[in-house]
C-alpha positions in Angstrom: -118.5 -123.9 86.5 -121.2 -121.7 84.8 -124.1 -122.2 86.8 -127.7 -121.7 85.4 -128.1 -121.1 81.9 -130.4 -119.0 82.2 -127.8 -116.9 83.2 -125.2 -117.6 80.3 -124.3 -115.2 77.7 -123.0 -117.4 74.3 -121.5 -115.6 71.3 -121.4 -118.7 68.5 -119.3 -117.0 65.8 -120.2 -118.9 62.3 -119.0 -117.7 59.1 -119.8 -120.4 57.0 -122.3 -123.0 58.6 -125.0 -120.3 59.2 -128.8 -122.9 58.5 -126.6 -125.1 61.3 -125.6 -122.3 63.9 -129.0 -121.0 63.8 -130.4 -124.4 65.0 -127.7 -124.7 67.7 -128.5 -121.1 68.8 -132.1 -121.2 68.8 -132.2 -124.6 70.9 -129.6 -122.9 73.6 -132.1 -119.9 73.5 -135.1 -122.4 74.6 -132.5 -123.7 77.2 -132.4 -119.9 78.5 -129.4 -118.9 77.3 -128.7 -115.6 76.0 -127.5 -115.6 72.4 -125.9 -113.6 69.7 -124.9 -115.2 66.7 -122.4 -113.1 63.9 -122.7 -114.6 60.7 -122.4 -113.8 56.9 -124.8 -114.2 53.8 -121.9 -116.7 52.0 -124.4 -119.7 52.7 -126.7 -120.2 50.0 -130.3 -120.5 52.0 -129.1 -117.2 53.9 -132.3 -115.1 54.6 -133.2 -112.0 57.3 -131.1 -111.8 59.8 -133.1 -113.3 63.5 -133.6 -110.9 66.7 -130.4 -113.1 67.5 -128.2 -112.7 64.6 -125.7 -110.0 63.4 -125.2 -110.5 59.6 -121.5 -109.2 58.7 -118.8 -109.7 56.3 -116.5 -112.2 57.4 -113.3 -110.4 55.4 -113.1 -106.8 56.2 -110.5 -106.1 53.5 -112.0 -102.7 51.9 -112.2 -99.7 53.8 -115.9 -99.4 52.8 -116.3 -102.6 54.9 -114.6 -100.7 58.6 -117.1 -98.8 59.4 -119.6 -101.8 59.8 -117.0 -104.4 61.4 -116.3 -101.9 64.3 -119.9 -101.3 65.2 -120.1 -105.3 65.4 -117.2 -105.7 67.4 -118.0 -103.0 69.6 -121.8 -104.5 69.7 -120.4 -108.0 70.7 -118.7 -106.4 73.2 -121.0 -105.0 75.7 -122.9 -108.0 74.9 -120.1 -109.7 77.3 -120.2 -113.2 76.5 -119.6 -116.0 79.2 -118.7 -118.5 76.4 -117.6 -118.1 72.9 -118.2 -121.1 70.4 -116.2 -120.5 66.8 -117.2 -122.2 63.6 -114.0 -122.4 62.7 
């Protein structure tokens, strides 16, 4: 059971879907949750990046593209999520 949601840490990975997982994140935020969202700029009506969001590329297949994948998987990380909820 997880208990008070005020409490809850929610890591809602969304690669593709990013206009929809920003409405899903920001009503779990007015629920109390805690929430990070990593997403990319593929979607067409991607803007700035939220106090929420992390804005990455979803393929790190170039070298040039390392450096910033680590720092967002060591980010999400110490953000220690209680539940993770994957786009796809």
């Amino acid at each position: 059971m997880i208990g008070d949601p005020r409490s809850l840490r929610v890591l809602y990975l969304s690669p593709w879907m990013r206009p929809l997982a920003r409405i899903y994140a920001e009503s779990l935020v007015a629920a109390g949750a805690e929430v990070m969202l990593v997403t990319s700029d593929r979607h067409p009506e991607s803007d700035a990046a939220r106090p929420y969001e992390l804005v990455i590329d979803p393929r790190p297949k170039r070298p040039r593209t390392w450096p910033e994948f680590a720092k967002a998987a060591a980010r999400v990380r110490r953000f220690a999520p209680n539940v993770v909820v994957a786009e796809i």
